[in-house]
C-alpha positions in Angstrom: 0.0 0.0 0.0 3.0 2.5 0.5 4.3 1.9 -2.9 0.6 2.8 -4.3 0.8 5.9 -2.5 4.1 6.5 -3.3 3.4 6.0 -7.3 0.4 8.1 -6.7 2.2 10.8 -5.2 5.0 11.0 -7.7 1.6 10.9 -10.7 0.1 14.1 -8.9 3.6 15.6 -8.9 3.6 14.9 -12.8 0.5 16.2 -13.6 1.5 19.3 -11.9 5.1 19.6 -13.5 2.8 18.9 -17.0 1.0 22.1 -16.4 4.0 24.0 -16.0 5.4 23.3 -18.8 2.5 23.8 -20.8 2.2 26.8 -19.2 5.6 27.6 -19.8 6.1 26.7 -23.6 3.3 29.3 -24.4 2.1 31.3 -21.4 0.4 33.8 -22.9 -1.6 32.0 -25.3 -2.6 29.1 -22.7 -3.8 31.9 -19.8 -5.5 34.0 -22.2 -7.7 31.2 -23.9 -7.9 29.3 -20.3 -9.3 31.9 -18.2 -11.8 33.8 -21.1 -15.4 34.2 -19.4 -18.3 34.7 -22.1 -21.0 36.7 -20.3 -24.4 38.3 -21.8 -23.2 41.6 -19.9 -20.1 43.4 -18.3 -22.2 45.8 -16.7 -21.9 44.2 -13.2 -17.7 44.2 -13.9 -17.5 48.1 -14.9 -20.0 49.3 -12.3 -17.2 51.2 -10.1 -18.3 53.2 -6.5 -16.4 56.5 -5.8 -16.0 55.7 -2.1 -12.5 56.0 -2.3 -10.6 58.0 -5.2 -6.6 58.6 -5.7 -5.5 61.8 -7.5 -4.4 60.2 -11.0 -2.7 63.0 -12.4 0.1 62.7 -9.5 0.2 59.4 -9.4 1.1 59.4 -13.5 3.7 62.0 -12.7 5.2 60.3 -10.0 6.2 57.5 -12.0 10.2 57.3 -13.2 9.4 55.9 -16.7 12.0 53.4 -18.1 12.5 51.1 -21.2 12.1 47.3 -20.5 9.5 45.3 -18.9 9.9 42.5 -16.5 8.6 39.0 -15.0 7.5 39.0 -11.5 4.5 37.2 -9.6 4.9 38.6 -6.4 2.2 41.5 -5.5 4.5 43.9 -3.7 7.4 43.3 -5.9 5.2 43.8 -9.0 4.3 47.3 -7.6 7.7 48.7 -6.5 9.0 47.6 -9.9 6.1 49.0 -12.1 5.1 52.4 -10.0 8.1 52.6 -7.5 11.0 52.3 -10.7 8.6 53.0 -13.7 10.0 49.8 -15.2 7.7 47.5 -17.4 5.2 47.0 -20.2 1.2 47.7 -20.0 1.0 44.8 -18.4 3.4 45.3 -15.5 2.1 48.5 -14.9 -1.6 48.1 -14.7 -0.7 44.9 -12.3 1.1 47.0 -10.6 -0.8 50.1 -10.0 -3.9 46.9 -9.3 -2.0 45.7 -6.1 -1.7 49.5 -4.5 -6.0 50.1 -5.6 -6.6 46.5 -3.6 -4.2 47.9 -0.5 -5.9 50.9 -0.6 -9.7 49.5 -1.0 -10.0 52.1 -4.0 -12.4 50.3 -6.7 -11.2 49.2 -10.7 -11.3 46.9 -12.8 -8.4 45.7 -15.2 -9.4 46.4 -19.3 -8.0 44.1 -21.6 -7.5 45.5 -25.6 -7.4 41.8 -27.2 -6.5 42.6 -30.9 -8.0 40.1 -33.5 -6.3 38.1 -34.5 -2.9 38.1 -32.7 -3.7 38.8 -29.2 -2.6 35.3 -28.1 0.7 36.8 -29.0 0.5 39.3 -27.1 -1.1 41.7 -29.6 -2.9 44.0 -27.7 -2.7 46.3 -24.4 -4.3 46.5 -20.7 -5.0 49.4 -18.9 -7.2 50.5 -15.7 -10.6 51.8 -15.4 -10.7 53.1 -12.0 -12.5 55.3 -9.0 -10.1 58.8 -10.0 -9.9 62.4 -8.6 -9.6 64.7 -12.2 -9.9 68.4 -11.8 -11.1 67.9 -8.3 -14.0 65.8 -8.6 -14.1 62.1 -8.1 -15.2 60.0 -11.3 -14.6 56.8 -13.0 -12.5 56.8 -15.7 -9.9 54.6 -17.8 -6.1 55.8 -16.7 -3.4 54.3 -19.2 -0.4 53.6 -17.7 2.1 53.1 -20.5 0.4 55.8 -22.3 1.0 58.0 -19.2 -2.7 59.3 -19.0 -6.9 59.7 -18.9 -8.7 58.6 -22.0 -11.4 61.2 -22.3 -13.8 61.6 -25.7 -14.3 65.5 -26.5 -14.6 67.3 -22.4 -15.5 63.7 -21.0 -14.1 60.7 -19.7 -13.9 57.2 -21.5 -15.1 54.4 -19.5 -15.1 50.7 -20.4 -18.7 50.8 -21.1 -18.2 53.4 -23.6 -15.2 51.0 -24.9 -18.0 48.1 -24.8 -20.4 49.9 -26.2 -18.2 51.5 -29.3 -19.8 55.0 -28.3 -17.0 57.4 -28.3 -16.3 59.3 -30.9 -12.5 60.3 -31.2 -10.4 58.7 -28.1 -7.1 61.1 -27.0 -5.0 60.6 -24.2 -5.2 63.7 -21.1 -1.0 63.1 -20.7 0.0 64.0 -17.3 3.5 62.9 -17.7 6.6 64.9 -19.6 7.5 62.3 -21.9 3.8 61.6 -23.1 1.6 62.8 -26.3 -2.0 62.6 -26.4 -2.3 59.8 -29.1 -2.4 56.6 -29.1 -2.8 53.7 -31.8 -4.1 51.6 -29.4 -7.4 53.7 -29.3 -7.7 55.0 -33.5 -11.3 54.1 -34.7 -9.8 51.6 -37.4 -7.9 49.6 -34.2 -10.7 49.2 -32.2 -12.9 48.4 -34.9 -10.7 44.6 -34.7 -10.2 44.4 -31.0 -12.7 42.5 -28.5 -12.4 44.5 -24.8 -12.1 42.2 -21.6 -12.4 43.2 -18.5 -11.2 41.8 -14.7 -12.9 42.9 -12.1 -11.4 44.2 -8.5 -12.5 41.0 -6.8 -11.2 38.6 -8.7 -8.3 40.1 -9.2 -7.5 41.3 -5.4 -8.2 37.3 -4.6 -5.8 36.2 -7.1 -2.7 38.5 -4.7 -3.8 37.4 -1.7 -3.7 33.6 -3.1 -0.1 34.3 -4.2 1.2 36.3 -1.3 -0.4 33.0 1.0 1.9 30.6 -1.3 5.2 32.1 -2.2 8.2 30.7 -2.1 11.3 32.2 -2.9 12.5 30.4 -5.7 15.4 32.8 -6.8 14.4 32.7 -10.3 11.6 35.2 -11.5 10.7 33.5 -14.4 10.1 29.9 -13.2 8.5 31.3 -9.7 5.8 33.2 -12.3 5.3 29.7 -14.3 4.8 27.6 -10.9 2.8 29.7 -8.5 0.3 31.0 -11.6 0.3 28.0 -12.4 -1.3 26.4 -9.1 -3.6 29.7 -9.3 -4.8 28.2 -12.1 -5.3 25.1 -11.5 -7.1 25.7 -8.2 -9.4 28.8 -10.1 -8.2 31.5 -8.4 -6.7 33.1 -11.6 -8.4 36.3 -12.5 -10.6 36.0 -15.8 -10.9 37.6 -18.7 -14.8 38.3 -18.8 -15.8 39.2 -22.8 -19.4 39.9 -24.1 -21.1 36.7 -25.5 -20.8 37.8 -28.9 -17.6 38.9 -28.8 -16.6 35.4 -27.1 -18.1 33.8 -30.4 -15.6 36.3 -32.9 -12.9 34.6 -30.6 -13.8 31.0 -31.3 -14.7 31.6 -34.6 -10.4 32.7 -34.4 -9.1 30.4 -31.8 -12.3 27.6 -31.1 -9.5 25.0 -31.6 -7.2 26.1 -29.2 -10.1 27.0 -26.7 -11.5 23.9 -26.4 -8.1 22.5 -26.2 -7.1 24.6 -22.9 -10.2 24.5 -21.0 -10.5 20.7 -22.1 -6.2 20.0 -20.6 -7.0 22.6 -17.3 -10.2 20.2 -16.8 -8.3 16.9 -17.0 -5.6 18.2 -14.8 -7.4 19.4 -12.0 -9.7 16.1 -12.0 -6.3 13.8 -12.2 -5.2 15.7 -9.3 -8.1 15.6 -7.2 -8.2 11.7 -7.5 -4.6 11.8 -6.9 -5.2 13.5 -3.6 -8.4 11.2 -2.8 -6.3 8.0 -3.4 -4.0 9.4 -1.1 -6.2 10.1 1.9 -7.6 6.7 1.3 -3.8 5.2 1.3 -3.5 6.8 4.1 -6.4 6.1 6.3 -6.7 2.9 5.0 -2.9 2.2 6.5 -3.9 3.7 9.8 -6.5 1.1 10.3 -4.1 -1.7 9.6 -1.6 -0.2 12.1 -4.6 -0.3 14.6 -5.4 -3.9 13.9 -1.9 -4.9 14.4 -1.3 -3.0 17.6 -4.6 -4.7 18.9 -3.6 -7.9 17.8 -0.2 -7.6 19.6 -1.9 -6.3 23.0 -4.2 -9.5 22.6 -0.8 -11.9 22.1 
């Protein structure tokens, strides 16, 4: 019975090593098809309360902008690197910015530009819709980070729902940072005409830290500690989704169906391995605790 729950051990350990490398021969494409949410509505997701509000403007201007971007998993790390030492893609920064808005229980959610086709790639951009102070009132607004700036349509501000909704008119960029402009390809008429708009909501995206901050482990290399611990958040659902409108979900599959079906259908496979890996364990387990019982009865009796 020990050698069972040795070989069953040593399986569960290989189905997780399988994930990683899967995860880590194409990380991008696998997380973006694995964790894309189809939904009739985003309203719910883009619904933000002004309870709390941070002065954007400084914020932007604060930020020591420099080349490069960087692989991290760690929360705090991922915020002194992006905000602290301007350092980073789109990406980076918007995660970054994320973790300060959770500490500070100011509301956003995370707004993902998926270009079609390509953004498996990594065609596209993120940035942050989020509870602002602009001019001295407190509204809700998308702030782009690598673009150093509000989006705002004419005198107002854009808001994923206007993204969503393809309502504004002619996109520029409020820059509040030196080395900025006002324009931005990521937001001409003709870009956004091929690009589906996700967005991940505060909730999910505040569990996903507090998941990772619980289970780090300093590995000492960036890289693989990013493949491993998003990995398990993966694998045990605590990986922020990328919620989509139903029909723009269908544009996607009519792209990427293939590859869809293929990630949700190897995530699935894994996590059910693994539980009946664990199960076969307890059993294994319990099953050898009762034999040790019988045989310390047995030998009390003699």
């Amino acid at each position: 019975m020990i050698r069972k729950i040795i070989r069953v051990q040593l399986f569960l350990v290989v189905l997780v090593f399988l994930l990683v490398v899967l995860f880590s021969l194409s990380p991008q494409k696998f997380l973006k098809l694995a964790v894309l949410q189809s939904g009739a509505t985003l309203a719910e997701h883009v619904e933000l309360t002004l309870e709390k509000t941070f002065d954007a403007g400084a914020l932007i201007e604060s930020i020591p902008y420099e080349r490069g971007r960087f692989t991290d998993v760690l929360p705090m790390r991922r915020y002194e690197r992006a905000i602290k030492q301007g350092k980073g893609d789109c990406s980076n920064l918007a995660h970054g910015l994320a973790y300060w808005l959770v500490e500070n229980r100011i509301d956003f959610a995370i707004v993902h530009l998926l270009r079609l086709p390509g953004f498996v790639q990594g065609k596209g951009h993120v940035a942050l819709e989020a509870a602002m102070e602009i001019d001295g009132a407190e509204k809700a607004g998308i702030l782009d980070l690598l673009e150093g700036g509000v989006l705002y349509d004419k005198n107002s501000l854009v808001s994923a729902r206007d993204l969503l909704n393809e309502t504004a008119d002619e996109i520029i960029i409020r820059p509040y940072h030196p080395t900025r402009d006002s324009r931005s390809a990521y937001y001409e008429k003709q870009n956004l005409e091929s690009t589906v708009i996700g967005v991940t909501p505060n909730d999910e995206q505040a569990e996903y830290f507090r998941f990772i901050e619980s289970v780090y482990i300093d590995i000492g290399n960036r890289t693989l500690e990013r493949y491993i611990f998003d990995g398990i958040a993966l694998l045990v659902g605590v990986f922020p989704k990328i919620h989509v409108q139903q029909s723009d979900y269908a544009e996607i599959e009519s792209e990427y169906g293939g590859a869809i079906f293929a990630s949700k259908c190897a995530l699935i496979i894994v996590r059910t391995m693994v539980l009946i890996a664990i199960v076969s364990i307890l059993y294994g387990l319990a099953y050898q605790l009762r034999i040790s019982k019988i045989l310390r009865r047995g030998s009390a009796e003699v």
